[in-house]
N, C-alpha and C positions, 0 to 999 in steps of 0.2 A: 557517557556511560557506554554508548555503543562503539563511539573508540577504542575504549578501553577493552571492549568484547572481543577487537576482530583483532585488537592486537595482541589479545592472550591466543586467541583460536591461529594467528599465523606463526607467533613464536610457538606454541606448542606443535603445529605441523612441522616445524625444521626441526623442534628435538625432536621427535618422534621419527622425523626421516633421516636421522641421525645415527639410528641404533642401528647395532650388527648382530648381525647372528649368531649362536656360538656353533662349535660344533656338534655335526650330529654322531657320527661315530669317530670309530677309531681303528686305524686299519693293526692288523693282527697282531703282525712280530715290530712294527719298530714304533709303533703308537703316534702314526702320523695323523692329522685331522682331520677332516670330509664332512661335506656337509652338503646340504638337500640341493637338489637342482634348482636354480633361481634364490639362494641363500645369500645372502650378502654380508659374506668374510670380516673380520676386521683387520687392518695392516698388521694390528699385533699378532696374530694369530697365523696370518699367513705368510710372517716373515720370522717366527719360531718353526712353521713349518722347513724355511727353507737352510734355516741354521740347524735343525735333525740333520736332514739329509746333507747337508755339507759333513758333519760331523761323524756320521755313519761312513761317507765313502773313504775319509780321512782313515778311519779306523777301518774297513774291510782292504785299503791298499796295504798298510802296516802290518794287517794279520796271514795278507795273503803270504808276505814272504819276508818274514824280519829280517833275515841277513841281507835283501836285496834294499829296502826299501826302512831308512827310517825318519822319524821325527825328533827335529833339533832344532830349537826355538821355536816351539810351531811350524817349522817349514819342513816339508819332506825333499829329504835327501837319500842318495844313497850311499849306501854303506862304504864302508873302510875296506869291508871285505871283497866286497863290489868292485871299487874304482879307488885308481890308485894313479899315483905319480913314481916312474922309475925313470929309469939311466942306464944306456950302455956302460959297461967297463972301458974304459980309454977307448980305443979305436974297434972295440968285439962286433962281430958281425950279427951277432944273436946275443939279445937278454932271454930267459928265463924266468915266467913267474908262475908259481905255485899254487894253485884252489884248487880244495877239495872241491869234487862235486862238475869240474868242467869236464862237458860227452861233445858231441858228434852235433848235439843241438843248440848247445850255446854258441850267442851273439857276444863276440870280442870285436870291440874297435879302439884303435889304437890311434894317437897323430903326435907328433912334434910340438912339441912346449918350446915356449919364449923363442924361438928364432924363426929366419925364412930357410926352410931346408934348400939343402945343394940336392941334385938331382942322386947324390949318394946317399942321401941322409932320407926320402921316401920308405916308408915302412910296412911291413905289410906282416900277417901274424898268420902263423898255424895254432890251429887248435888241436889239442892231444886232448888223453884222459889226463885230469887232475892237476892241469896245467895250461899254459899256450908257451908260445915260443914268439916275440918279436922280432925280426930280421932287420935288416939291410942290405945293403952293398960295400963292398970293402972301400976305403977311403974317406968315411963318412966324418963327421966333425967327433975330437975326445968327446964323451962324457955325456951325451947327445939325450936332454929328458926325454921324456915326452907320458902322455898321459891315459888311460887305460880303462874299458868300463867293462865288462863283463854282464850281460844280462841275461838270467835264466831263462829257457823259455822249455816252459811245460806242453808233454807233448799227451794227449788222451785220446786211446785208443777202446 
């Protein structure tokens, strides 16, 4: 019988040291969990925590700028309007490409698709309003891709 005593009284110690705490608040705007100092969380809980917050930044990058930044199969990418793939015309020393919205403070970078460029094929881009302009040097290879990202950058004054 007294067996039987210490081994409910020590099984009953590990369930009991078993249990977790839930939370004790809840913070404001995104209803994250919190709990008392010396609480002891559960995995489930503290890892719903961290799947909010992944979920939240996911959705505050989207919101900050849809045209630069979207989501396609769950993965964030950018836009179409963003980042592109062009081509010189045959031998042009300048392409031209078009977006609304490029100033003085966007970030345009430009490089060379599928080959190793000739030392005429190096490119290098002006930024205008509502545009950029891709360069070269004359001689460069026909038809010469290359690819293009455009990244806004907000300026607050």
């Amino acid at each position: 019988m007294k067996k039987i005593f210490l081994t409910l009284i020590f099984y009953s110690s590990i369930l009991l040291s078993q249990t977790f705490d839930p939370p004790k608040w809840y913070t404001e705007y995104y209803k994250l969990r919190m709990w008392e100092q010396k609480a002891r969380p559960g995995a489930d809980s503290l890892n719903m925590n961290w799947k909010d917050i992944d979920s939240l930044i996911s959705e505050l990058i989207i919101f900050l700028d849809t045209l630069q930044i979207q989501k396609v199969e769950g993965n964030l990418r950018f836009s179409k309007y963003m980042s592109g793939i062009d081509s010189f015309t045959t031998t042009a020393i300048t392409d031209t490409v078009y977006r609304t919205g490029v100033d003085s403070y966007a970030v345009v970078m430009a490089c060379v698709r599928g080959i190793a460029p000739t030392a005429n094929d190096l490119i290098s881009v002006e930024i205008l309003n509502d545009k950029f302009v891709v360069k070269r040097q004359e001689g460069g290879t026909s038809n010469l891709k290359y690819n293009w990202i455009w990244i806004r950058k907000y300026i607050y004054e």
